[in-house]
C-alpha positions as CSV (number, residue, x, y, z in Angstrom):
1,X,7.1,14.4,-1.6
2,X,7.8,10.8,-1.9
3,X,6.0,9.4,-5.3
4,X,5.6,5.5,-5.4
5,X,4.1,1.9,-7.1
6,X,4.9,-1.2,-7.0
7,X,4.0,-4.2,-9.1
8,X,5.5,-8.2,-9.6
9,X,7.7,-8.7,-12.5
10,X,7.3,-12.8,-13.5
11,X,10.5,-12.4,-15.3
12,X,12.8,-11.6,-12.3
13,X,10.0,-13.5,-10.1
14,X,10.3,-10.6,-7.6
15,X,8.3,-7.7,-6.3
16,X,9.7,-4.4,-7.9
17,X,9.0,-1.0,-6.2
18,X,10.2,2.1,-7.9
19,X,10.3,6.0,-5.6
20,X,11.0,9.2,-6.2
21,X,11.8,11.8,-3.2
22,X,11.5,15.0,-4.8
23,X,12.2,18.4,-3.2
24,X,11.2,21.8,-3.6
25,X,11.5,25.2,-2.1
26,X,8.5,27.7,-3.0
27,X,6.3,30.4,-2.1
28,X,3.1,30.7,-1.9
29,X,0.3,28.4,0.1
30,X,1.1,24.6,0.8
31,X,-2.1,23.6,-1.0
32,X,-1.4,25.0,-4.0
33,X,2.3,23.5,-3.9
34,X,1.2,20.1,-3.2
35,X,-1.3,20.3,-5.9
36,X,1.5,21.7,-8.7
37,X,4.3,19.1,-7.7
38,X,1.9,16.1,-6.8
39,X,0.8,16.9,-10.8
40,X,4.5,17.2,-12.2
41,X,5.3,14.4,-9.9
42,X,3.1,11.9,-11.2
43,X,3.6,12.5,-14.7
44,X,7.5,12.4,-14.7
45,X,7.5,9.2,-12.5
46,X,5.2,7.4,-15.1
47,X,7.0,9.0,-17.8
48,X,10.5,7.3,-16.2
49,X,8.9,3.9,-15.3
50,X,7.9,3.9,-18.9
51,X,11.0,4.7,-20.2
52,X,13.6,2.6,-17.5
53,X,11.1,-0.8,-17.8
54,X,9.0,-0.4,-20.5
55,X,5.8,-0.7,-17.8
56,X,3.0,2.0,-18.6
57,X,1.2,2.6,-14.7
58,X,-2.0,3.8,-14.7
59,X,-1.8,7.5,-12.6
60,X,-4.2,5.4,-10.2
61,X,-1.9,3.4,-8.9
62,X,1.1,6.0,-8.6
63,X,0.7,7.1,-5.0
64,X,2.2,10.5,-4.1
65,X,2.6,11.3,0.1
66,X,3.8,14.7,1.3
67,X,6.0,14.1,4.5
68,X,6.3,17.7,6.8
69,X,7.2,20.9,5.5
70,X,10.0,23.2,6.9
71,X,10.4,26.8,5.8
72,X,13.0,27.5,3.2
73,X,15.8,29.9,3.7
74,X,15.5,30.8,-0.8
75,X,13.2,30.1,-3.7
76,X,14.5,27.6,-6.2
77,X,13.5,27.3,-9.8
78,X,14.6,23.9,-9.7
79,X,13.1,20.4,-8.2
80,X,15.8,18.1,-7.0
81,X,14.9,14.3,-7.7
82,X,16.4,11.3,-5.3
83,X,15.2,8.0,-7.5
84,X,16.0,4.6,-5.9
85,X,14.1,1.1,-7.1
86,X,13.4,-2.0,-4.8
87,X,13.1,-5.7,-5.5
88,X,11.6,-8.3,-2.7
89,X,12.5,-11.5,-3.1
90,X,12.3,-14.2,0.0
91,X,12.5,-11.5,2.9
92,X,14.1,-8.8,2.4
93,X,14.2,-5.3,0.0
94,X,17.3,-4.5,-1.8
95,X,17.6,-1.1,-2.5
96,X,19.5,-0.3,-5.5
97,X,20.0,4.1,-5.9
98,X,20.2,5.5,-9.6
99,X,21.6,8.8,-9.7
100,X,19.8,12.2,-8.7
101,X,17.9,14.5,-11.1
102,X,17.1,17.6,-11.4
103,X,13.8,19.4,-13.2
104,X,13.1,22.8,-13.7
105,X,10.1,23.8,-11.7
106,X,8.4,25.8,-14.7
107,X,8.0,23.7,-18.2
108,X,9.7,25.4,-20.6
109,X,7.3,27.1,-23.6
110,X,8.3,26.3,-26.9
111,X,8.0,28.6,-29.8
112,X,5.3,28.8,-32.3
113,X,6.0,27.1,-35.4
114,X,5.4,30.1,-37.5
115,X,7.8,32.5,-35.7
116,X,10.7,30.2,-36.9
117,X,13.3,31.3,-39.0
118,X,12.7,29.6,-42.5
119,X,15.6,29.5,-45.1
120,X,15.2,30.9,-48.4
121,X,13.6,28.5,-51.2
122,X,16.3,28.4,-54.6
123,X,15.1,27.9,-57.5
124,X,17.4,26.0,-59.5
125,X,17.5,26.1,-63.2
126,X,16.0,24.0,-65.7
127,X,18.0,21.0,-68.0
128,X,19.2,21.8,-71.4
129,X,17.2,18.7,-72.1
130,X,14.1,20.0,-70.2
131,X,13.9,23.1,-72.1
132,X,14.4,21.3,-75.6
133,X,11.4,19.5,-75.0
134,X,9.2,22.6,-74.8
């Protein structure tokens, strides 16, 4: 799944584009697959471009595409993330790749608040001059 947006950045006076290719090896039906990692897509690419230019995108204007599927040989818990931006200045793109990630298929579950381990409370003892006074 490629995941997508593009916007002009008056600072730089270019176009930028930023894309993530991500990939995945599941089983189950294709629908329901798109649907999961077009979700967990979109919100880690916004999440990024937030992060890397300090841009907030709107989900509306993140486009996700599938390209063909091939079946996988094994299941993988993991998604593998190829990022690359773009700027278009004059005629031309120039590509400029950032290194690739990697995100666990399944969000991890945090624990409860109230299953924590809390340390001990210690009372300390009072002042000579505290206990005059009373």
């Amino acid at each position: 799944m490629t995941v997508a947006t593009t916007w002009y950045d008056k600072n730089r006076q270019a176009a930028i584009e930023q894309e993530m290719h991500f990939k995945a090896s599941r089983r189950g039906s294709i629908e329901n697959l798109r649907r999961e990692l077009a979700k967990r897509g979109i919100e880690y690419f916004q999440q990024y471009v937030y992060r890397k230019e300090r841009r907030w995108i709107p989900k509306h204007k993140i486009k996700a595409k599938f390209e063909r599927e091939e079946p996988a040989t094994k299941t993988e818990p993991l998604i593998m993330i190829d990022v690359r931006a773009m700027e278009y200045r004059g005629r031309e793109w120039k590509a400029q790749p950032f290194p690739p990630r990697i995100l666990p298929y399944v969000k991890k579950r945090r624990k409860p608040r109230f299953l924590k381990a809390r340390r001990p409370r210690i009372r300390r003892k009072r002042h000579a001059k505290s206990q005059r006074r009373r």
